[in-house]
Backbone as numpy.savetxt, mean C-alpha at the origin, in Angstrom:
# Nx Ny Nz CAx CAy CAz Cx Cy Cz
-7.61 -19.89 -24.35 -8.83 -19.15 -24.62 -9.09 -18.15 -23.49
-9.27 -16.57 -23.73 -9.31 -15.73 -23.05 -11.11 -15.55 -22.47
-11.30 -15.74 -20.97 -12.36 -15.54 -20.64 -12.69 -14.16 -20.81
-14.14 -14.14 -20.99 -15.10 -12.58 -20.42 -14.84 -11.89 -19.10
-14.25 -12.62 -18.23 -14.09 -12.23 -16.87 -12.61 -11.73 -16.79
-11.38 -12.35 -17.72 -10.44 -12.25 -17.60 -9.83 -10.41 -17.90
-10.41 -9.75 -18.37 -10.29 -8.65 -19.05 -10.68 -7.41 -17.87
-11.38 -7.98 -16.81 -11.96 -7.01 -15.63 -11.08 -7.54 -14.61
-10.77 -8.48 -14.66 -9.33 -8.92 -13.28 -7.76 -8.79 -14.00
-7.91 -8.23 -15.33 -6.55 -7.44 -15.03 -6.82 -6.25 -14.98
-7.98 -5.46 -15.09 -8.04 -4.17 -14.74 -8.46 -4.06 -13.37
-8.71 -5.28 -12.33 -8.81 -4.98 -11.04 -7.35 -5.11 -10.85
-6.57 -5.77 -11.25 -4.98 -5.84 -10.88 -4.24 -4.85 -11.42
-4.49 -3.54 -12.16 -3.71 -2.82 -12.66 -4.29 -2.00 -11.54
-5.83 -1.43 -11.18 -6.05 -0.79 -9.82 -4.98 -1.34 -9.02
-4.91 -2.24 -8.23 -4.55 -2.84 -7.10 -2.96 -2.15 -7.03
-2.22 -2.34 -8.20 -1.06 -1.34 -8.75 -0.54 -0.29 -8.46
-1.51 0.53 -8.53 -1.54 1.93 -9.00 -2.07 2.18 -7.45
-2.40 1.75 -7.04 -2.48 1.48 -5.30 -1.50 1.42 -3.98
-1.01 0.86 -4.73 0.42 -0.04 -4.32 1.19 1.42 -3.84
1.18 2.07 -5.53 2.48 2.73 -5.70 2.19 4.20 -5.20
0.49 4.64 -5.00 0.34 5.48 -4.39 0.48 5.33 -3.16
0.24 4.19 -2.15 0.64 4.01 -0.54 2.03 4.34 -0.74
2.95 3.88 -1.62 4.31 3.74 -1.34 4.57 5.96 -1.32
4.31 6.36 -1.87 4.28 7.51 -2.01 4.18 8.14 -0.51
2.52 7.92 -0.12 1.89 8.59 0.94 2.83 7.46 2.64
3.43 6.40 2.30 4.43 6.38 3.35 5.35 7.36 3.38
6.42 7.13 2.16 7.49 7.91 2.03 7.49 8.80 2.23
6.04 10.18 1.41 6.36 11.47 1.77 6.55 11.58 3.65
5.62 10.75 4.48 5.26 11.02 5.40 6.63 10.73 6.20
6.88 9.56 5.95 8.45 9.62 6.55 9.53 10.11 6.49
9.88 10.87 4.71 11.19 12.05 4.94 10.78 12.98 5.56
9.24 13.64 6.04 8.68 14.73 6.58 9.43 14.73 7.98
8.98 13.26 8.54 9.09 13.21 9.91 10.64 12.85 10.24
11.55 12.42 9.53 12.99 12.05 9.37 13.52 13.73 9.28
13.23 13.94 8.55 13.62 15.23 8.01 13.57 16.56 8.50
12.09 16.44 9.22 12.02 17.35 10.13 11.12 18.58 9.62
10.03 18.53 8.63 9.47 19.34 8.10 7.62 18.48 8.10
6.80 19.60 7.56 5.35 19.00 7.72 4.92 18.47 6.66
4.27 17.24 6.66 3.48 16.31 5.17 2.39 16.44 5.20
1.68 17.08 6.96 0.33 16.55 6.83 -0.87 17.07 5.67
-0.97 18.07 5.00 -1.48 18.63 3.92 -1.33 17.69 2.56
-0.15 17.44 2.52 0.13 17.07 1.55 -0.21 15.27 1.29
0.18 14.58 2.44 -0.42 13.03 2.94 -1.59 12.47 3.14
-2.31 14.00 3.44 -3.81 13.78 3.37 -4.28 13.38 1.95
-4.01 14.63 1.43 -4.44 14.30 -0.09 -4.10 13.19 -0.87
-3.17 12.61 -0.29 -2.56 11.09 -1.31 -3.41 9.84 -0.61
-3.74 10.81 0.46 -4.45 9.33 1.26 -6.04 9.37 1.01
-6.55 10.70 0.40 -7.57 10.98 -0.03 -8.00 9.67 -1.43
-6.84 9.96 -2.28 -6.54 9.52 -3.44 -6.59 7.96 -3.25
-6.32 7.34 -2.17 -6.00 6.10 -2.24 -7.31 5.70 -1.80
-8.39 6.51 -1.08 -9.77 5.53 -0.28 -10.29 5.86 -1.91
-10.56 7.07 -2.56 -11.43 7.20 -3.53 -10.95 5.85 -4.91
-9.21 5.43 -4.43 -9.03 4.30 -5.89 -9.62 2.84 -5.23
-9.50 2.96 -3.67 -9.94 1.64 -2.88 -12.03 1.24 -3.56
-12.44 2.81 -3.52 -13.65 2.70 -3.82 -13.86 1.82 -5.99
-13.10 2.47 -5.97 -12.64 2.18 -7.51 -13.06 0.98 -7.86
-11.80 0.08 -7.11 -11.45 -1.16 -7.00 -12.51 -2.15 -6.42
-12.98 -1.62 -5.09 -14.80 -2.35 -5.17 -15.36 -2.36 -5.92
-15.91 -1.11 -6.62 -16.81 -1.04 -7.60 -16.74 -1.73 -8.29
-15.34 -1.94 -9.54 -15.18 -2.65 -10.10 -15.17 -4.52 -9.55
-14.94 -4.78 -8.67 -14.95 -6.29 -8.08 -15.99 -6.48 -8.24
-17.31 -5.57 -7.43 -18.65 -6.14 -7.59 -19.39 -5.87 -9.26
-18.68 -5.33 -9.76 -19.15 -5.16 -11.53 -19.11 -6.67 -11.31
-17.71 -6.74 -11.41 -17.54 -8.38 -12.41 -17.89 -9.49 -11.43
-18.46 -9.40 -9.95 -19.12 -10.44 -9.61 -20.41 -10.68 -10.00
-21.33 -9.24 -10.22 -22.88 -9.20 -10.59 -22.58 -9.48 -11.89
-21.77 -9.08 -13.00 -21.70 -9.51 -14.63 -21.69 -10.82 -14.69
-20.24 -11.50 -14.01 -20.08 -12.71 -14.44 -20.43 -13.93 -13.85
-20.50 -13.49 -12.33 -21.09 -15.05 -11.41 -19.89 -15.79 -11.63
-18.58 -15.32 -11.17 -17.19 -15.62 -11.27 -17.36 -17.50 -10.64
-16.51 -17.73 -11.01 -16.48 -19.44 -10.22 -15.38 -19.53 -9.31
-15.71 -20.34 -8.40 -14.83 -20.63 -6.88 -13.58 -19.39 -7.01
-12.54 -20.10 -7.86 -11.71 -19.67 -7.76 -11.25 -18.12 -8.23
-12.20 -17.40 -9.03 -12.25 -16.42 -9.34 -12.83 -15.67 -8.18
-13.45 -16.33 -7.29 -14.71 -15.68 -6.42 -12.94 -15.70 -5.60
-12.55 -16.35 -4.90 -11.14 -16.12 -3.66 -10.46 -15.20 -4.61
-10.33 -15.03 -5.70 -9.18 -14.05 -6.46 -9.63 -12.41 -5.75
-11.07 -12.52 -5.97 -11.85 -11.01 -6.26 -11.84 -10.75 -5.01
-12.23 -12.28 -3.78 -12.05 -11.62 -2.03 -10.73 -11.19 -1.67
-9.74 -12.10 -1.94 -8.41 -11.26 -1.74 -8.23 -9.86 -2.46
-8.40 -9.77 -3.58 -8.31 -8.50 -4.19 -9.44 -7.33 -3.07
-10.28 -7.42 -2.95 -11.11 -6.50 -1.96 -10.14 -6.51 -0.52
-9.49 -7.22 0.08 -8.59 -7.09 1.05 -7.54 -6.52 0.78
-6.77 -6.59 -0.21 -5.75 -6.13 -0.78 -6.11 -4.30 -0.97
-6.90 -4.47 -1.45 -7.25 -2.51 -2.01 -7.68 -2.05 -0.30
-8.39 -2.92 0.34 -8.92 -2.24 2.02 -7.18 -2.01 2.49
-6.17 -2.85 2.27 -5.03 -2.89 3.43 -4.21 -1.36 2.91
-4.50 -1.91 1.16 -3.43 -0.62 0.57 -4.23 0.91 1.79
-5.04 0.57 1.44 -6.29 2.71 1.92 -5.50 2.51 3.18
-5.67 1.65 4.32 -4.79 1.74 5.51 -3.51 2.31 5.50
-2.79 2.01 4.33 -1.51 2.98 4.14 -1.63 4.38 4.45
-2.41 4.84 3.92 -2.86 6.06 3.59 -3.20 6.45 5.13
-4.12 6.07 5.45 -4.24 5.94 7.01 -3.16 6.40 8.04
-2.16 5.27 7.60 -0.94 4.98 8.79 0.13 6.54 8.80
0.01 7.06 7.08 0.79 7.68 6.48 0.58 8.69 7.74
-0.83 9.00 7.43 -1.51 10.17 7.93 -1.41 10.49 9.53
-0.85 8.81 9.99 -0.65 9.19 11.58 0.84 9.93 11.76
1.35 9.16 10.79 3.00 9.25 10.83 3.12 11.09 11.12
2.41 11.08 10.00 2.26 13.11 9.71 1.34 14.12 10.75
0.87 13.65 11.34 0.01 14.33 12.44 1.49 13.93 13.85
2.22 12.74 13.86 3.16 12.43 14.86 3.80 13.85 15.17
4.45 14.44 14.11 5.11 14.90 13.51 4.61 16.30 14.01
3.40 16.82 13.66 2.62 17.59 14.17 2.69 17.77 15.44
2.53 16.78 16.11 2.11 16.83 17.69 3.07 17.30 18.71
4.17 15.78 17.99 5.49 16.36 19.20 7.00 16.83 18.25
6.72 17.21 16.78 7.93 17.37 16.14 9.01 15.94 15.70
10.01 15.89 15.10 10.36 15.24 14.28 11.55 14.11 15.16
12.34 13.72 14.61 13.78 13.26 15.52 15.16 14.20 15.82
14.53 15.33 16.27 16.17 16.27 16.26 16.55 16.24 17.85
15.20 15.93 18.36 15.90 15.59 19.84 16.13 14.20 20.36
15.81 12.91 19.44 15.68 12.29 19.70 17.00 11.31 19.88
18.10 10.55 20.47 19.20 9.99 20.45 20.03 9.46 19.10
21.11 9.62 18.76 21.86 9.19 17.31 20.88 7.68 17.25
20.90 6.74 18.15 20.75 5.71 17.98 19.15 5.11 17.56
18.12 5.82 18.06 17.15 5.54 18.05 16.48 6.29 16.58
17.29 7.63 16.24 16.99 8.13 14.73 17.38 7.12 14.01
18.66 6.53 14.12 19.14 5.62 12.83 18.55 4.29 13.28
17.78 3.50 13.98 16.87 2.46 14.37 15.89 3.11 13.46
14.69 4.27 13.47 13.73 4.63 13.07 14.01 4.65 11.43
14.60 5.22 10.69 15.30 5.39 9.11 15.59 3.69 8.99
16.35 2.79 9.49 16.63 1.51 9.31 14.98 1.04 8.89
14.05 1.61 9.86 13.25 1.06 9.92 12.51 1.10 9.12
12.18 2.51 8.46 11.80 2.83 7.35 11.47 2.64 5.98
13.25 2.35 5.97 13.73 1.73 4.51 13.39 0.71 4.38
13.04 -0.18 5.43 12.66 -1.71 5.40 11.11 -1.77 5.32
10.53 -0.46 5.49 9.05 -0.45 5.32 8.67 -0.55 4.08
9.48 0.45 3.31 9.52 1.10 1.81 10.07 -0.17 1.12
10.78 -0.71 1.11 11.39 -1.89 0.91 10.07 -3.54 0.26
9.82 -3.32 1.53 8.33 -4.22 1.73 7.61 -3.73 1.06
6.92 -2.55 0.34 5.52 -1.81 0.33 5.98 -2.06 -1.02
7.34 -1.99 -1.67 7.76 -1.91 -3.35 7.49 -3.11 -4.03
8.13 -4.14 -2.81 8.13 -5.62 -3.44 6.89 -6.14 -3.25
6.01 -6.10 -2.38 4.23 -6.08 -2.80 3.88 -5.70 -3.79
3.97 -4.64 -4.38 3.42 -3.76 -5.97 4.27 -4.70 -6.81
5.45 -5.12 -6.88 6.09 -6.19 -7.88 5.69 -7.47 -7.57
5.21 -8.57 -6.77 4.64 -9.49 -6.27 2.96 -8.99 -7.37
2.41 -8.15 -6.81 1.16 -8.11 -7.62 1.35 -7.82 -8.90
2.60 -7.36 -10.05 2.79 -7.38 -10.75 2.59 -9.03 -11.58
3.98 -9.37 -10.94 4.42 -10.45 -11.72 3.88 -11.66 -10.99
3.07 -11.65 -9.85 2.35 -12.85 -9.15 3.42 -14.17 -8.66
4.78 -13.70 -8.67 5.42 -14.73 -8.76 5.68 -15.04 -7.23
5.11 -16.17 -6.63 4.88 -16.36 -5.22 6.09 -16.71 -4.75
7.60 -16.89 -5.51 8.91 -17.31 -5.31 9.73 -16.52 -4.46
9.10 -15.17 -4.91 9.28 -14.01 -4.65 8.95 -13.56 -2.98
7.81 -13.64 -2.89 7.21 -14.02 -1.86 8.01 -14.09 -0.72
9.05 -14.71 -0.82 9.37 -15.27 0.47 10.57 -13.81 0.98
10.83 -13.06 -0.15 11.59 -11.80 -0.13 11.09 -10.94 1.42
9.46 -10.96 1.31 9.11 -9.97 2.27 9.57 -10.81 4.13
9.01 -12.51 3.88 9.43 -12.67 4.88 10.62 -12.62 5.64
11.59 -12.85 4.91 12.87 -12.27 4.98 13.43 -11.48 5.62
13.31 -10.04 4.90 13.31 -8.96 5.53 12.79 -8.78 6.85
11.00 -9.34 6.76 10.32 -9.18 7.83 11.05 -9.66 9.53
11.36 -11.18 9.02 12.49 -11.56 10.12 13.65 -10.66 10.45
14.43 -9.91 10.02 15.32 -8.91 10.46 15.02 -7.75 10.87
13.49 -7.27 11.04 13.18 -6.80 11.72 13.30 -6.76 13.18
């Protein structure tokens, strides 16, 4: 039997999504910018614009369906993690935006050693890596999965 509440927490989880996949964006552009050797910051802003105005979204909607429904326990920890989840995604956006001002400040990796460019790109990919399998984790919720990021995280 499908709850009244159930119908606003998959549309807070399709936000949370669409979140996901815009941070993954506003990393990436920001990092082939700075890999690459060209400017994002115009362009990173605006995705990072995009991501506080879907973060606002995603509150809004949480506190809809806490004032509608008077969610119970466990719906109430679903909706607090979900409000942490949309605050960490906007930080993307954030981080993007430092990456791209970096970039700005002192220029890209063309002076920087073979070794420490291909450390930084290693590093990257393992960011992008992480940021994808979060958006599929909040997809499919499958906590098995889960253990993918720590993983990686350790070979860091």
């Amino acid at each position: 039997m499908t709850r009244l509440i159930d119908a606003g927490l998959e549309q807070v989880k399709n936000i949370l999504i669409r979140m996901g996949n815009i941070a993954h964006e506003a990393i990436s552009t920001s990092i082939k910018g700075y890999i690459e050797g060209f400017s994002t910051y115009s362009e990173v802003q605006k995705i990072s614009d995009i991501l506080i105005m879907t973060e606002e979204e995603a509150n809004d909607k949480i506190f809809e369906l806490i004032a509608r429904f008077q969610p119970v326990a466990s719906d109430l920890r679903l909706l607090k993690s979900c409000m942490k989840i949309s605050y960490s995604l906007a930080r993307y956006g954030r981080h993007a935006l430092d990456i791209s001002q970096i970039y700005e400040k002192i220029g890209g990796l063309e002076s920087c050693e073979g070794w420490i460019r291909n450390h930084i790109i290693e590093m990257s990919k393992k960011v992008l890596e992480m940021i994808q399998i979060s958006v599929e984790l909040s997809k499919s919720r499958d906590i098995n999965k889960a253990g993918n990021l720590s993983e990686i995280e350790k070979t860091s």
